[in-house]
N, C-alpha and C positions, 0 to 999 in steps of 0.2 A: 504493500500500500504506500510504502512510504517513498518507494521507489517512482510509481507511477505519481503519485502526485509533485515529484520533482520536476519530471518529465513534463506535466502540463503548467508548470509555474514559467521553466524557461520560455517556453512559444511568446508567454504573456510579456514576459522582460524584456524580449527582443522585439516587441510589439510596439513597448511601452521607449524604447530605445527607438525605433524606427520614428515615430509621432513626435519625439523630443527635436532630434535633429532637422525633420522636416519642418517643423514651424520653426526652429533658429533658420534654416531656409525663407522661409517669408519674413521673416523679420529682417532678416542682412542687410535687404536694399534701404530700410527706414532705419537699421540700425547705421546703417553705414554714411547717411544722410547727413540724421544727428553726429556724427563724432565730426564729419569732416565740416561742417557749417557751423555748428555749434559748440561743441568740447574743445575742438584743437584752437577755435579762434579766442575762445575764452582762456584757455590756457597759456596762449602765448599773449595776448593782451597783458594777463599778470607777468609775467619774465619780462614783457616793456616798462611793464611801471616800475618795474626796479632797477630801468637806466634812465642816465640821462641820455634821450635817445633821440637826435637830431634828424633833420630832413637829410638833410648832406653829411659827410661824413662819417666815424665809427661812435658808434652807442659806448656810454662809462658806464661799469656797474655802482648805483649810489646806495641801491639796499630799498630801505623804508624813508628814507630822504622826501620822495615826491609824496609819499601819506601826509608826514610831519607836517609839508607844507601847508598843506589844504587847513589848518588847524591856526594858522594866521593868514589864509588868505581871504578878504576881507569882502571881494567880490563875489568868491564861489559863494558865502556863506549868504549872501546876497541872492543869488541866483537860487537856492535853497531853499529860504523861509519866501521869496515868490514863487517857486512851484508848489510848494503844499498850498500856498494863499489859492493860485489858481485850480488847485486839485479839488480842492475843499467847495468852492464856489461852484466849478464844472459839474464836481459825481453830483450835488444835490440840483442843482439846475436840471441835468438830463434827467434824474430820477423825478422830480416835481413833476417834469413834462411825459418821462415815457409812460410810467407803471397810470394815469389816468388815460393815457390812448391805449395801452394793454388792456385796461379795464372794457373800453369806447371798443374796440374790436374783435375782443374775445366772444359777446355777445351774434347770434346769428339775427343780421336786420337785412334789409335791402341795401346794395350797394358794399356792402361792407368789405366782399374782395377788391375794390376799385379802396376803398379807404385804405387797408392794409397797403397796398401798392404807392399810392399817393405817399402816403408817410415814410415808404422803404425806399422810395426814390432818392433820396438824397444821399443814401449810405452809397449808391454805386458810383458816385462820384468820388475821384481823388481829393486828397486833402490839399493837395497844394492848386490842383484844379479851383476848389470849393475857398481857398486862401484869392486866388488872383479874382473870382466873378465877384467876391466882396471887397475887394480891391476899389472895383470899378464901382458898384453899390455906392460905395461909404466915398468916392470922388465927390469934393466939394463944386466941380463944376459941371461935368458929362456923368455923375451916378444918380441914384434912383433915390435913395433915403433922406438928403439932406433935401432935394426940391417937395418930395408929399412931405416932408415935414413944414416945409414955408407956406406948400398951397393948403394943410390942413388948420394954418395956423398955431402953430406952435413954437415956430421961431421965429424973427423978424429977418433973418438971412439963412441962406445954406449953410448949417456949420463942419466944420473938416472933421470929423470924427476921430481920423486916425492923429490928429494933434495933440491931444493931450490924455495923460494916461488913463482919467476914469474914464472917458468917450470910448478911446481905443480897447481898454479891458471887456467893458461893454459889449464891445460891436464883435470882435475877437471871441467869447463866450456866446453872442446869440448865434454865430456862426457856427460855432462845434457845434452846439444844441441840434440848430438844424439841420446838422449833419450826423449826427452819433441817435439821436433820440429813437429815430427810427428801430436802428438795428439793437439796442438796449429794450426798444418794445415787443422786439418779435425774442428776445430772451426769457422776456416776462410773459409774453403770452402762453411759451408753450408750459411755462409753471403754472397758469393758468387754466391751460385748457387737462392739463395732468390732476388735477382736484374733483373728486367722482363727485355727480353730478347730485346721486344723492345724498349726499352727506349737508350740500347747500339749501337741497328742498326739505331736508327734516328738521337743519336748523330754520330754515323758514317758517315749521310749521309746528315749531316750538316758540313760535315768537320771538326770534333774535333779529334785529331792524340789520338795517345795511351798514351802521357801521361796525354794531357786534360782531354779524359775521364777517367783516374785513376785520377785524384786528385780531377773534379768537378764531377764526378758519382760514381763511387767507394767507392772512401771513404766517403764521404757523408751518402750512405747509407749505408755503414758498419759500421759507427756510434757506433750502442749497441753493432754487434758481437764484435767489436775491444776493446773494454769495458769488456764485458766477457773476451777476453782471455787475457786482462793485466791484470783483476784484480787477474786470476787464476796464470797465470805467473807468479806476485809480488807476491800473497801471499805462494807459492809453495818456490819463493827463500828465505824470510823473514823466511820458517818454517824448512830450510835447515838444515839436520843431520849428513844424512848416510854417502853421499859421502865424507863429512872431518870427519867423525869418523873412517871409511870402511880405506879413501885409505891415510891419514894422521896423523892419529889421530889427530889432530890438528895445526901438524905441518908445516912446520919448524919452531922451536922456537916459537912455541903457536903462529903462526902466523893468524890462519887459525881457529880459534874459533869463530865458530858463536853464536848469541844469545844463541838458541835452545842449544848448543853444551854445554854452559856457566852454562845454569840450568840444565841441563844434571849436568856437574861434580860438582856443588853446593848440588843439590837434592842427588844424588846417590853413588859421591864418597867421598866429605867431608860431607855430612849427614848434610846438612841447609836444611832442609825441609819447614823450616819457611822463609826462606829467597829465596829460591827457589820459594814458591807456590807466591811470592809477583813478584818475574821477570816473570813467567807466568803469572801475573795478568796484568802486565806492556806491558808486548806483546802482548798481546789479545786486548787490550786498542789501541794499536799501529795498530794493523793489524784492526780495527773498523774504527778508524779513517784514513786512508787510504784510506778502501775501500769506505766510506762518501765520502772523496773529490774527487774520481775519477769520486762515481755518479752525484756529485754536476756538478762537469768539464761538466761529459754528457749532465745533463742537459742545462747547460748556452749554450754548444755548441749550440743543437738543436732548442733553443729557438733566438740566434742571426739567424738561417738558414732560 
């Protein structure tokens, strides 16, 4: 007996052998993706940041040198407390506007696939695209916003929007909005339309109004999607370029430089490469940990529920 059932154990292990190595076979080409796009370039970014490593000529080894600096550099730190300002302002802006058109088109009415589309139209647009046509918009002479604001009475001249910094943050955030909100709605919708349908008619016919059941059904179990789409959110505004490159360049009076924007003119315009690939290492580190404590938050929430 003991013989024969050795006998039918191998077949199984070389079964079990066969199915292991065939899916590392499907995985090879996505694994081999990620290392070559992603690990190997992150990897050697850190070994940059530990030279001083010029356009021209041979890289020095400095160590932790380009860290250190960042810790008196008075601009980065600059560029820093503006992007969380802008992070903070953007996820709650887009969420004000998606998660009530998630609500507005999860419902089945007339038109509502022509709704959905209308509102997803903006996401198919590029951001640097969606940067230049607000460009033109926010022109104090040949765009669209500053004259319906004269002809509706609201100002006594066309004012340049992108001149001063609350105009330009302004104008810059309704832009993302109507660019990002869309595609943060159809995040929220499908958490939306994933809540059984009876669970909302019994609390309906327990008597719980509409905002009961949004705060003790709804969000409850929207839970992860709401998860998802801040963590996309936040880290979409943390990785911000185009639009204060496109429609700012950074200004008013360097007002308006973000991180991304920072290592941008470090790496490319004054040529720290070394000190550049160290603020990419720093931000990458930043955007990890983030997105940690969001999942951690997720968690603990789920687990007091």
């Amino acid at each position: 007996m003991t013989g024969s059932g050795s006998e039918i154990l191998l077949p199984r292990r070389r079964r079990r052998r066969r199915s292991n190595w065939r899916g590392l076979v499907y995985i090879a080409p996505a694994m081999a993706l990620v290392i070559v796009f992603f690990i190997m370039p992150v990897l050697f970014t850190g070994w940059m940041s530990l030279h001083n490593w010029p356009l021209m000529g041979a890289s020095r080894w400095i160590g932790f040198n380009n860290y250190f600096r960042m810790a008196n550099d008075t601009r980065f730190m600059t560029a820093l407390n503006f992007t969380a300002y802008y992070t903070v302002i953007v996820t709650i802006a887009i969420f004000a506007i998606a998660f009530p058109l998630a609500i507005f088109v999860e419902k089945e009415r007339q038109f509502v696939g022509a709704y959905r589309t209308i509102i997803f139209l903006p996401v198919v647009v590029g951001l640097a695209t969606a940067s230049l046509l607000w460009v033109w918009l926010a022109n104090v002479d040949s765009g669209f916003i500053g004259p319906a604001l004269k002809a509706l009475g609201l100002v006594e001249k066309s004012p340049n929007l992108l001149a001063t910094f609350d105009t330009a943050f302004l104008t810059i955030v309704v832009m993302v909005v109507w660019k990002i909100a869309g595609f943060t709605m159809i995040i929220l919708l499908t958490g939306l339309q994933a809540i059984p349908s009876e669970l909302t008619e019994a609390a309906r016919i327990d008597g719980a109004g509409r905002w009961q059941r949004f705060r003790h059904l709804t969000l409850p179990l929207m839970r992860k999607t709401i998860a998802l789409a801040l963590i996309v959110s936040v880290t979409g505004s943390i990785l911000a370029f185009d639009q204060f490159y496109i429609m700012t360049s950074g200004g008013p009076q360097n007002k308006m430089i973000s991180v991304v924007y920072y290592i941008f003119n470090q790496s490319f315009v004054s040529f720290n490469l070394g000190y550049g690939a160290a603020l990419s290492i720093v931000l990458l580190a930043i955007l990890v940990a983030i997105s940690i404590v969001q999942l951690w938050l997720l968690r603990v929430g789920e687990e007091r529920s």
